[in-house]
LUMLO-432298 format. One record per residue (C-alpha): x, y, z negated; residue in one letter. Coordinates in nm, 2 decimals, padded with zeros to 4 digits, always signed. Each point is the difference from the previous one (the first is absolute). Layout:
REM LUMLO-432298
+--------+--------+--------+---+
|   east |  north |     up | r |
+--------+--------+--------+---+
|      X |      Y |      Z | a |
...
+--------+--------+--------+---+
This chain:
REM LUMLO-432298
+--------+--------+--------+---+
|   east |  north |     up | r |
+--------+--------+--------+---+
| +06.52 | +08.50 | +03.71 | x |
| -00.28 | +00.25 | +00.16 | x |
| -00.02 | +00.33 | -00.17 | x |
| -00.33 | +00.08 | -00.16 | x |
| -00.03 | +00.30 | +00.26 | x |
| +00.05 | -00.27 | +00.27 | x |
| -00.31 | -00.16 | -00.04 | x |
| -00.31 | +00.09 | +00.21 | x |
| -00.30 | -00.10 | +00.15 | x |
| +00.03 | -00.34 | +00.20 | x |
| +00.29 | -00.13 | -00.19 | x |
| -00.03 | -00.38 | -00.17 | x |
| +00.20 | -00.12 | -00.32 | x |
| -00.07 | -00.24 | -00.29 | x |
| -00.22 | +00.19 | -00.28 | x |
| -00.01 | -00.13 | -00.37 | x |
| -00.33 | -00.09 | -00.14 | x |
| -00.19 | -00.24 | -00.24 | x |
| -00.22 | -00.27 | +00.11 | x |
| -00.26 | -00.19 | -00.13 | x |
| +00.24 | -00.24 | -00.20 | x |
| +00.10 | +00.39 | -00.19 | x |
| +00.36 | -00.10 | +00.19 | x |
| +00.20 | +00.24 | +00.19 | x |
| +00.06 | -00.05 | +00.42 | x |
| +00.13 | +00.18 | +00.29 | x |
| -00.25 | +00.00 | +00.24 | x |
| +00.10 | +00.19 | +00.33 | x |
| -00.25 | +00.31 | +00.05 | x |
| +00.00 | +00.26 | +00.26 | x |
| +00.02 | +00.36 | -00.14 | x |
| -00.34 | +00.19 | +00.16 | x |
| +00.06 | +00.34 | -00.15 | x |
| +00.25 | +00.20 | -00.27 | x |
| -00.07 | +00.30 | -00.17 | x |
| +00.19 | +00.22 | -00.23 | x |
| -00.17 | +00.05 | -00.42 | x |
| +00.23 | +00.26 | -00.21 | x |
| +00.30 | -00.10 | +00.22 | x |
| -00.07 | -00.38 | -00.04 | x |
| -00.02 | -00.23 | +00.34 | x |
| -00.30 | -00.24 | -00.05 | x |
| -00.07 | -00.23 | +00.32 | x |
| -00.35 | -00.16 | +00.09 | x |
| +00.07 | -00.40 | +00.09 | x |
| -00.21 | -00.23 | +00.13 | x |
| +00.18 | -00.40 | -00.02 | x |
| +00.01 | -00.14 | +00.31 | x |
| -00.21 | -00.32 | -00.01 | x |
| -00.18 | +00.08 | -00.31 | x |
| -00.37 | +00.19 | +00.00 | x |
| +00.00 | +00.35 | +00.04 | x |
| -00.15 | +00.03 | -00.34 | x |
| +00.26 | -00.04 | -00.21 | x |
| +00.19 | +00.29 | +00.21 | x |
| +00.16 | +00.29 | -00.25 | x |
| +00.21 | +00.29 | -00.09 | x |
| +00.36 | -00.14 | -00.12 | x |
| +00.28 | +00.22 | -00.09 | x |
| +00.39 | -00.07 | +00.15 | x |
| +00.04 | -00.21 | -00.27 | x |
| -00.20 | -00.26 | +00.09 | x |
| +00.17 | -00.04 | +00.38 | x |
| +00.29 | -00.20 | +00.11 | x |
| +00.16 | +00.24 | +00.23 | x |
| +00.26 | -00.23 | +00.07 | x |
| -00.22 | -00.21 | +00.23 | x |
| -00.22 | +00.28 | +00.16 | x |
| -00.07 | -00.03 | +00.37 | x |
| -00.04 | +00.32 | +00.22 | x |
| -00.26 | +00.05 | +00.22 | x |
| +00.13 | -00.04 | +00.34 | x |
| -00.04 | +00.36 | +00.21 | x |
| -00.23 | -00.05 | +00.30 | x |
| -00.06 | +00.28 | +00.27 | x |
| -00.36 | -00.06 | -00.04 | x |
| -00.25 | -00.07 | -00.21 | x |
| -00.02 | -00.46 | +00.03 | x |
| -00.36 | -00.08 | +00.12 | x |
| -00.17 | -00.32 | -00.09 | x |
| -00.22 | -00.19 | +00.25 | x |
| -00.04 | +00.40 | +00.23 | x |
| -00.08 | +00.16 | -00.34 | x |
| +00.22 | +00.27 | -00.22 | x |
| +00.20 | -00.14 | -00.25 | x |
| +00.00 | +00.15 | -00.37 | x |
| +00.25 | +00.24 | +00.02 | x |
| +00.36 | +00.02 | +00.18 | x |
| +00.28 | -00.21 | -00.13 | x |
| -00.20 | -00.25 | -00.16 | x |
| +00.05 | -00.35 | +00.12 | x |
| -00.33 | -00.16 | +00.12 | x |
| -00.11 | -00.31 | -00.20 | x |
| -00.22 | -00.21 | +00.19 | x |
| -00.30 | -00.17 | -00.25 | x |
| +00.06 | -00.35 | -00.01 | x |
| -00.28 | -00.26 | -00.03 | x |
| +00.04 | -00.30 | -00.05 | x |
| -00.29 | -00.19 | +00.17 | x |
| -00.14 | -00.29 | +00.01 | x |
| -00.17 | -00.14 | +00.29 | x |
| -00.20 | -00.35 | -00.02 | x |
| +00.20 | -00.22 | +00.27 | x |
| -00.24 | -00.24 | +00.24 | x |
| +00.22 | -00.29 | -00.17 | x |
| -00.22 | +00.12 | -00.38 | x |
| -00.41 | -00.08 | +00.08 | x |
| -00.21 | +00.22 | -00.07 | x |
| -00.33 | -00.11 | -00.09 | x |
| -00.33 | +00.12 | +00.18 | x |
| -00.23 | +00.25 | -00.19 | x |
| -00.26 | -00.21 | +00.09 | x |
| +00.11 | -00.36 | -00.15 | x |
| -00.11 | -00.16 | -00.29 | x |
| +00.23 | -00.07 | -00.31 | x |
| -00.04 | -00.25 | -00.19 | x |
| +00.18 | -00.11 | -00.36 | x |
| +00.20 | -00.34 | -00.15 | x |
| +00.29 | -00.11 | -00.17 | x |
| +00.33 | +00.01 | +00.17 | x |
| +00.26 | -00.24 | -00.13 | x |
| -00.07 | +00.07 | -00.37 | x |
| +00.19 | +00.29 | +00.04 | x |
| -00.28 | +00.25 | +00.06 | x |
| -00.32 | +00.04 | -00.20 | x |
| -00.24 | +00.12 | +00.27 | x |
| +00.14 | +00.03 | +00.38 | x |
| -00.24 | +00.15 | +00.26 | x |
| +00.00 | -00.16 | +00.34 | x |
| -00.14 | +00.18 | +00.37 | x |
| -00.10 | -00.21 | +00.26 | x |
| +00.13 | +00.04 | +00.35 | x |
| -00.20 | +00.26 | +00.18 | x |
| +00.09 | +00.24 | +00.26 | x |
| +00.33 | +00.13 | -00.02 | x |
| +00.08 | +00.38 | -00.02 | x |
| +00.27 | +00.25 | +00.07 | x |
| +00.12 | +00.17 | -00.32 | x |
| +00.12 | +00.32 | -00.04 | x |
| -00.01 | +00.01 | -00.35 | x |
| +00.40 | +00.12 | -00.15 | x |
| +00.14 | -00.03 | -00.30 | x |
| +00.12 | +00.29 | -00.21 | x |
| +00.29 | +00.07 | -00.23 | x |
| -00.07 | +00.01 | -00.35 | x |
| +00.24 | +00.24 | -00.06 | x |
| -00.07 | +00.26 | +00.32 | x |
| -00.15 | +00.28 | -00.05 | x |
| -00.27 | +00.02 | +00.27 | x |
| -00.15 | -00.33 | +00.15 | x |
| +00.09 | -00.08 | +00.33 | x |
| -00.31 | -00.11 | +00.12 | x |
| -00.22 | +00.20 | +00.22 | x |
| +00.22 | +00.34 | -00.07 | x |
| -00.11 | +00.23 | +00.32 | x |
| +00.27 | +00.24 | +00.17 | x |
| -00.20 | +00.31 | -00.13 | x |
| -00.27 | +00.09 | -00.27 | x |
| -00.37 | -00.03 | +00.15 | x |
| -00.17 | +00.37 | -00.01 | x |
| -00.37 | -00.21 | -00.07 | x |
| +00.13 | +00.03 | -00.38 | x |
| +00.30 | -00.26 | -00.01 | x |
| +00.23 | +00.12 | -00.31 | x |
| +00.29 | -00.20 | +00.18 | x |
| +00.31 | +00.15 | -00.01 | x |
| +00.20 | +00.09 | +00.33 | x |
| +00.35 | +00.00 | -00.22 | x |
| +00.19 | +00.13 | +00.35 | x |
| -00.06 | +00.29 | -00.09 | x |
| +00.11 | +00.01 | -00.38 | x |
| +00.25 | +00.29 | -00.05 | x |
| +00.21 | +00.12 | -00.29 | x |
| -00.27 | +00.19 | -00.17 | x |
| -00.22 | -00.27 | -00.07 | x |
| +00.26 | -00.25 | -00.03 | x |
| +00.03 | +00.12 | -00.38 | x |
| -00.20 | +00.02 | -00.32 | x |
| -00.13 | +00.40 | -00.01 | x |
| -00.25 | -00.05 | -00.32 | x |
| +00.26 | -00.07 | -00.32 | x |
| -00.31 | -00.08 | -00.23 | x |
| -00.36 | -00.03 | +00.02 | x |
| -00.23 | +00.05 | -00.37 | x |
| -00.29 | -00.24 | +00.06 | x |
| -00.20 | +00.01 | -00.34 | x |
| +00.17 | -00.19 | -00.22 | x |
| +00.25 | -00.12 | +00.27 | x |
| +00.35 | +00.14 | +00.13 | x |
| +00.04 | -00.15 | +00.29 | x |
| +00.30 | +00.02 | +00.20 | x |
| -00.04 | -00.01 | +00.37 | x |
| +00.13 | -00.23 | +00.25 | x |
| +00.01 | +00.21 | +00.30 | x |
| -00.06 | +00.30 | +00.22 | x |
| -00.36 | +00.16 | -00.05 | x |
| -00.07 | +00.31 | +00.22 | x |
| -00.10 | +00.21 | -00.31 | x |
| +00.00 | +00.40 | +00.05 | x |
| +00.37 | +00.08 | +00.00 | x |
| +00.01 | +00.26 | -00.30 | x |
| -00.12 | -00.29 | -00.23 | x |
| +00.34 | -00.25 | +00.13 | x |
| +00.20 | +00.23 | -00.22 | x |
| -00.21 | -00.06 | -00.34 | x |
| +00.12 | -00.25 | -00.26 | x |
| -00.35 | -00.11 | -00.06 | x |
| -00.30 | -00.03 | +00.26 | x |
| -00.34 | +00.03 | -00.21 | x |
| -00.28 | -00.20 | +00.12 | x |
| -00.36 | +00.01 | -00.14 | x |
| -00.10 | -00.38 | +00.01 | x |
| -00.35 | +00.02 | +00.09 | x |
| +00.02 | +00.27 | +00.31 | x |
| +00.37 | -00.09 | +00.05 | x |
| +00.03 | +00.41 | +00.10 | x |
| +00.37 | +00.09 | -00.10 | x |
| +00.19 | +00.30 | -00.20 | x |
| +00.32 | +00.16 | -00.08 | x |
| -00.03 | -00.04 | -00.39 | x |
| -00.13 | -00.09 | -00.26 | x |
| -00.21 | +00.28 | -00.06 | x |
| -00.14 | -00.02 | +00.33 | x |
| -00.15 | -00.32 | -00.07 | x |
| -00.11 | +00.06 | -00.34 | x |
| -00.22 | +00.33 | +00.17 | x |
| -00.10 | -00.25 | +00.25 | x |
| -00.14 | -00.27 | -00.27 | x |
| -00.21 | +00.23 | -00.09 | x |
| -00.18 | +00.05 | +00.34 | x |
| +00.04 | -00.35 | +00.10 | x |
| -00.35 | -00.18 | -00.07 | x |
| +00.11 | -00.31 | +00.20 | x |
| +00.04 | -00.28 | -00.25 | x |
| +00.03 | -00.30 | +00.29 | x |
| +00.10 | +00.03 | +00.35 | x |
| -00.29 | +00.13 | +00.24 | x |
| -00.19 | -00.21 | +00.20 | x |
| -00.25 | -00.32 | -00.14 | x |
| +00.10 | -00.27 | -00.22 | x |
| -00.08 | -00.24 | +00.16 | x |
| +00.20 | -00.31 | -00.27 | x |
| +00.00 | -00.02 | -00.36 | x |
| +00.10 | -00.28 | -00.25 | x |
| +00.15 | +00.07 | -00.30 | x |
| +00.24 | +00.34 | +00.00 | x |
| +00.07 | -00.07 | +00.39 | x |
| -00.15 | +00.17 | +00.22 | x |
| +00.01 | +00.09 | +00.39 | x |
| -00.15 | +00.31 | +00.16 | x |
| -00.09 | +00.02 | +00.37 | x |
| +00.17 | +00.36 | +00.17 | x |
| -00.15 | +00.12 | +00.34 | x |
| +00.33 | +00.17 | +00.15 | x |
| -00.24 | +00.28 | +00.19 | x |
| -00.21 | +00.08 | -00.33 | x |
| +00.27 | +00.02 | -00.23 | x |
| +00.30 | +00.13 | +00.14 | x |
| +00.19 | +00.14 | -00.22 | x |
| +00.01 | -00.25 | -00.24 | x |
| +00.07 | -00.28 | +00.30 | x |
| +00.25 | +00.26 | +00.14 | x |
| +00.21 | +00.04 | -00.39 | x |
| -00.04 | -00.38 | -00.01 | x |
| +00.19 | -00.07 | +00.29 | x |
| +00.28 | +00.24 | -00.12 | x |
| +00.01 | -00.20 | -00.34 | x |
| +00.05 | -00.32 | +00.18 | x |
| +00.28 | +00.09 | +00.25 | x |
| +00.21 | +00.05 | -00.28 | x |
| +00.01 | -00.35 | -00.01 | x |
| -00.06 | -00.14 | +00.34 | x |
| +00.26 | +00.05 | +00.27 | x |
| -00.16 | -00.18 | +00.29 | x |
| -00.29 | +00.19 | +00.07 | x |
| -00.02 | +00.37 | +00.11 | x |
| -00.24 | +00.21 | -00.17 | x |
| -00.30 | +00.20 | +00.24 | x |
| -00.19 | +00.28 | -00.14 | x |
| -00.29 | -00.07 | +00.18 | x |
| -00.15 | -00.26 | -00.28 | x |
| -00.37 | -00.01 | +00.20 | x |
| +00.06 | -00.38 | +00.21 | x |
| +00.07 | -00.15 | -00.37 | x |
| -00.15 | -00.13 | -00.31 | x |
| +00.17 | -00.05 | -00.34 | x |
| -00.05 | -00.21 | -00.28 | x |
| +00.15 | +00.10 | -00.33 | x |
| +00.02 | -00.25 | -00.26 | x |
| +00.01 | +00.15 | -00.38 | x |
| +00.03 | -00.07 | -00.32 | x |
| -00.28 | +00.16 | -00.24 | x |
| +00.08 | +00.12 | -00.36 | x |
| -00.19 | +00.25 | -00.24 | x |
| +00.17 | +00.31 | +00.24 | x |
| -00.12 | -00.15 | +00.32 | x |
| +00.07 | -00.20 | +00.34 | x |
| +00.41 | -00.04 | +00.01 | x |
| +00.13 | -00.06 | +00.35 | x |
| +00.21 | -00.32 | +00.04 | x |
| -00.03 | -00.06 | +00.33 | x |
| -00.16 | -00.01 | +00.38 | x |
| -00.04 | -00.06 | +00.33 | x |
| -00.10 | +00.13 | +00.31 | x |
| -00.22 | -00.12 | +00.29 | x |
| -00.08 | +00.14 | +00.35 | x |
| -00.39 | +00.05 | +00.02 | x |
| +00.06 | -00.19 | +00.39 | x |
| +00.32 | -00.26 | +00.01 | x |
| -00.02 | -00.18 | +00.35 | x |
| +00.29 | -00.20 | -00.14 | x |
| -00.19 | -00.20 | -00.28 | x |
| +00.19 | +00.26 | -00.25 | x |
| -00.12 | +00.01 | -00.34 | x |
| +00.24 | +00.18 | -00.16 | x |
| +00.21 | +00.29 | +00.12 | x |
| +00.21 | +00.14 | -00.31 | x |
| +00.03 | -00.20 | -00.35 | x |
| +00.15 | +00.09 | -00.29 | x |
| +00.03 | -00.03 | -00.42 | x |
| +00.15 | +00.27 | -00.15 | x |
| +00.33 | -00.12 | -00.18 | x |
| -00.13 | +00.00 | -00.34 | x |
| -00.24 | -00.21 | +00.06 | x |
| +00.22 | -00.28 | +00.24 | x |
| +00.11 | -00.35 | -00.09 | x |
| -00.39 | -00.02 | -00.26 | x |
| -00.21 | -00.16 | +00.29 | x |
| -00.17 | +00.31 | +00.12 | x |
| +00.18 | -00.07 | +00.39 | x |
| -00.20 | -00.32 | +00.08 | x |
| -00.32 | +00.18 | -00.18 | x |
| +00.06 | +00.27 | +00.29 | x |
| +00.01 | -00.28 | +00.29 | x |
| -00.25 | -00.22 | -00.14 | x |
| -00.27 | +00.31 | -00.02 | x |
| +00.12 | +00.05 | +00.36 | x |
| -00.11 | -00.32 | +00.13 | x |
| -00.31 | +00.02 | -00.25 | x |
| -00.12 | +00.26 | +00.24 | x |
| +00.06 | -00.17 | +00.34 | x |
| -00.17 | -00.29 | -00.14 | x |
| -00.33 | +00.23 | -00.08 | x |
| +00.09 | +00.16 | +00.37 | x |
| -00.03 | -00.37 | +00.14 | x |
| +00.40 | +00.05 | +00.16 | x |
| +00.27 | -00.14 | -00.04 | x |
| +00.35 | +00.25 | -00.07 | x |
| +00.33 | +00.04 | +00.02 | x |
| +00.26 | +00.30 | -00.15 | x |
| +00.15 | +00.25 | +00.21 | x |
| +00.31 | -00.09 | +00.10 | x |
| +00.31 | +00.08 | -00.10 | x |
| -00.07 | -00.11 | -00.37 | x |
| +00.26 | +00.15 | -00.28 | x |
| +00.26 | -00.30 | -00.14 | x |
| -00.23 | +00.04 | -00.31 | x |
| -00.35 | +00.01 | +00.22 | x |
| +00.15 | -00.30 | +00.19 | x |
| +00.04 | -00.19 | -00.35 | x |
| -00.34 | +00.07 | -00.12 | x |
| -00.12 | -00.10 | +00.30 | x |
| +00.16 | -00.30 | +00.04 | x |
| -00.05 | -00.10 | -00.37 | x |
| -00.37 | +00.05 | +00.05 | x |
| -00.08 | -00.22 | +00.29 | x |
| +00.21 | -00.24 | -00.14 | x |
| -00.22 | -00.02 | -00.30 | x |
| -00.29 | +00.04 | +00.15 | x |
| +00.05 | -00.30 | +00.31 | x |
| +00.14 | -00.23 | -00.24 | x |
| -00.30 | +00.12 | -00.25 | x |
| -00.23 | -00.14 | +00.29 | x |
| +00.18 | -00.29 | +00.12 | x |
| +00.09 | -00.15 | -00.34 | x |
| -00.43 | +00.04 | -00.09 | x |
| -00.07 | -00.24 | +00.28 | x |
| -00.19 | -00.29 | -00.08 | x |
| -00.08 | -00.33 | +00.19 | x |
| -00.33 | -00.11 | +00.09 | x |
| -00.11 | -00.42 | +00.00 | x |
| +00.35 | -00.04 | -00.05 | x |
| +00.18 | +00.14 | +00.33 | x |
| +00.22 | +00.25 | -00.01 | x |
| -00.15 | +00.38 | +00.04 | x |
| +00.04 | +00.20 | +00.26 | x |
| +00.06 | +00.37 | +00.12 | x |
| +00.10 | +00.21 | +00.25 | x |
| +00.21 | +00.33 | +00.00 | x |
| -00.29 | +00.12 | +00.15 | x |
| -00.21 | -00.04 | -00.31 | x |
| +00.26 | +00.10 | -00.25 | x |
| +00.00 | +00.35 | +00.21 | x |
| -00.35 | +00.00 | -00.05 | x |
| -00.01 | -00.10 | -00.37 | x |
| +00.29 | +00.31 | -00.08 | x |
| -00.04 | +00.26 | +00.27 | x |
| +00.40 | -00.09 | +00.03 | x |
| +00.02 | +00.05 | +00.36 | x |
| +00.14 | -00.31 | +00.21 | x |
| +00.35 | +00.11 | +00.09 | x |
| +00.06 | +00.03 | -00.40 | x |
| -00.13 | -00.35 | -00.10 | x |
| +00.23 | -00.17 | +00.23 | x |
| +00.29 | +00.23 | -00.06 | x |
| -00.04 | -00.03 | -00.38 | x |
| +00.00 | -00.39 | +00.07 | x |
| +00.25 | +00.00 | +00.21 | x |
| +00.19 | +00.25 | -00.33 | x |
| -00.05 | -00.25 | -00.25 | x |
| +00.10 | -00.29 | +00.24 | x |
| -00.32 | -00.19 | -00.01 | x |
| -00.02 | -00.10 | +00.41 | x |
| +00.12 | -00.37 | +00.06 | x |
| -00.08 | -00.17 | +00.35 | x |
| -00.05 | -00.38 | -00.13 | x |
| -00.17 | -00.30 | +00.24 | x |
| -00.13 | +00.22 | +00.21 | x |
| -00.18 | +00.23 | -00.23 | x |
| +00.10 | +00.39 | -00.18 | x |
| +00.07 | -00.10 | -00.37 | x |
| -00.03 | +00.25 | -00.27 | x |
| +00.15 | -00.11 | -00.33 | x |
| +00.03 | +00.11 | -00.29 | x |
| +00.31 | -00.09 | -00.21 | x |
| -00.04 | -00.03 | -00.37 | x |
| +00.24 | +00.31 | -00.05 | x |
| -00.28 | +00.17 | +00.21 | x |
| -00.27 | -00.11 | -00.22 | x |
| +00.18 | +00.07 | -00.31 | x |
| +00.11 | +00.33 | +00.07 | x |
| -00.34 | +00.10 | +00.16 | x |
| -00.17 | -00.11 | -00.34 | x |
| +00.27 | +00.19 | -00.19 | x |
| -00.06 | +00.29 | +00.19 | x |
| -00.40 | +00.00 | +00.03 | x |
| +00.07 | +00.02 | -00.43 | x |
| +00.17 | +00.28 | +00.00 | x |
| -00.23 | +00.15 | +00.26 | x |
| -00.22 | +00.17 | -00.30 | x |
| -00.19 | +00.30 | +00.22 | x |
| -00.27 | -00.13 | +00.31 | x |
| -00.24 | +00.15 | +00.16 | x |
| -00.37 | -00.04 | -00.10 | x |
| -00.24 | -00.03 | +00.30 | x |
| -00.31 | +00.05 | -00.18 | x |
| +00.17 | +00.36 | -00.13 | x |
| +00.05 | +00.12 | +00.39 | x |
| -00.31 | +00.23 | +00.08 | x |
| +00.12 | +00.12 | +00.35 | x |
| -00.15 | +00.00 | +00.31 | x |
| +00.18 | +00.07 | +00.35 | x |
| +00.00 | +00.20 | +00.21 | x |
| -00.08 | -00.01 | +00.38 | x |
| +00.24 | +00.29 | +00.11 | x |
| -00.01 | -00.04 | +00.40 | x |
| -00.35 | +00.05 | -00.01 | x |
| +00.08 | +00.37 | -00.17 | x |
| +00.04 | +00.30 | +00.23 | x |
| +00.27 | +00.12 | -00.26 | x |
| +00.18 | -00.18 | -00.30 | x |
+--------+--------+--------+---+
């Protein structure tokens, strides 16, 4: 058995923990740093397999030190694909993906031909059929549920035009940890995720303070209390440009507001780990979604935009702040999204790589909101009616590549006589209509008073 004095940085052992089921496991976890309180060895883990989010401070208790594996010794630092690995000793771990890719053998059916709907062996309620038309090349892959970032469309390094992708070659030790250990969010504690670049002074503090409507931080209670009582802001700056009921969403010019877009951005990298945080706000808007009460405009949530996207993007960063997760609020986020490319006349798509939890939304809500059109389908003088993935782009602003790859998700493609065959199972059905019930919190068109932007013909944003 390893003495606790043994164990450093790089080395890998099983690690106790709960999980969801409240049972104990032994995960194996790497050890990332160790440091010494009154005399006491406490060692920062991250579980190898498992999100980087639920990576923490054990004590020697916790680790089996009878299975620990040493880092091997390497002359030099290991690169990865020409670049610098983390940090000497530390075994490489290449990201696997597991992808996807549509084989010729699987049709996939032309954008442009018509669907049309009928029974299939009494098995099916509605089934959606595409006529032959000109075949196509696909490139469409599948993702992962489980993976953290989406394969698809992932480029080698982040874009300088404004991209908040995440070039995670160059992740090192520092920001491989949690720095903030608490974060006072009106009448939230939250706990956060992972790294935020924060001043460093403020790492050290049990409890970041954060003023909910300018999102400016302090070292203390009192700090924020004194600042309350400067602070007129009530909402987030910028126009509110949606209303119905308490839920509203505010329209931020990253240029005009800076500050705020610039604290906002270190909120949400506390809990967001696949895109790298820029200080230079100006190519972006944001939309923050709140929640209004007698005190004022609560934040639950937003995303981000690039004023120019030449890759159809609609959405750059999306989050809901814990509290508020698992209530509906997610899909409200991506459904305003598309709202807006809808006014814009475009079709969008998110920035890729999407969080596992961005990836689920996601997913979830094109599921819905295909089957939502293909399932409201009606025939006319009796023949079946007919669509094209063409149209249901146009009809959702879902851009093309996400219909067929959310078909292609749930399983929907069939090549039958000579035609593509969409159907949809009764499970489908079932658990679509199920779903749409629970599915309390939509977007109101008639509430949206927004009107875009034409940003390429301004000299600056």
């Amino acid at each position: 058995m390893a003495e606790v004095e043994e164990i450093t940085e790089g080395c890998r052992l099983p690690v106790l923990r709960r999980n969801q089921d409240n049972e104990d496991e032994w995960p194996l976890a790497e050890i990332l740093s160790v440091k010494d309180i009154s005399g006491r060895k406490h060692f920062y883990v991250h579980y190898i397999d498992f999100n980087k989010r639920l990576d923490e401070w054990v004590t020697h208790e916790r680790l089996d030190r009878k299975k620990i594996q040493f880092p091997k010794k390497e002359a030099k630092t290991p690169t990865k694909n020409g670049l610098p690995g983390s940090r000497p000793g530390s075994p490489e771990r290449e990201v696997k993906r597991k992808v996807e890719v549509v084989s010729p053998a699987t049709p996939v059916p032309s954008e442009t031909a018509p669907a049309s709907v009928f029974p299939q062996n009494g098995s099916a309620r509605r089934a959606v059929a595409a006529q032959p038309g000109r075949k196509r090349k696909s490139n469409c892959l599948g993702t992962d549920e489980d993976s953290q970032d989406s394969s698809d469309g992932i480029p080698s390094a982040p874009r300088m035009t404004g991209s908040l992708v995440s070039d995670r070659s160059h992740d090192d030790i520092v920001t491989r940890m949690k720095n903030i250990e608490c974060i006072e969010l009106g009448r939230h504690r939250l706990k956060p995720w992972y790294f935020s670049p924060y001043p460093q002074e403020l790492t050290t503090l049990p409890v970041l303070y954060l003023c909910e409507f300018c999102l400016k931080y302090g070292r203390s209670l009192k700090c924020l209390q004194r600042h309350l009582t400067k602070c007129d802001l009530r909402h987030p700056p910028g126009n509110e440009i949606y209303r119905k009921g308490t839920i509203s969403f505010f329209e931020i010019d990253g240029r005009k507001n800076k500050s705020y877009s610039q604290n906002l951005c270190l909120l949400a990298k506390c809990f967001l780990d696949h895109k790298t945080l820029y200080y230079d706000t100006d190519p972006f808007l944001f939309y923050v979604m709140t929640e209004y009460d007698c005190k004022g405009f609560h934040i639950v949530g937003y995303f981000s935009k690039e004023k120019e996207s030449t890759e159809d993007y609609n959405v750059a960063c999306i989050l809901t702040l814990p509290p508020y997760q698992r209530r509906g609020y997610g899909k409200l986020l991506i459904e305003f999204s598309y709202e807006l490319s809808k006014v814009e006349g475009k079709t969008g798509t998110p920035e890729k790589p999407l969080s596992d939890l961005g990836l689920l939304s996601y997913r979830s809500y094109w599921s819905q909101t295909i089957l939502e059109i293909l399932m409201g389908l009606k025939s006319e003088s009796g023949e079946r009616p007919q669509i094209t993935i063409n149209e249901i782009s146009e009809i959702t602003s879902i851009k093309k590549e996400d219909v067929i790859s959310t078909l292609q998700y749930l399983n929907l493609i069939n090549y039958y006589k000579g035609q593509y065959i969409l159907t949809l199972s009764e499970d489908i059905v079932d658990g679509h209509e199920r779903a749409m019930l629970k599915r309390l919190l939509r977007i109101d068109s008639k509430c949206l008073h927004f009107t875009p932007k034409d940003w390429s013909k301004r000299g600056k944003w």
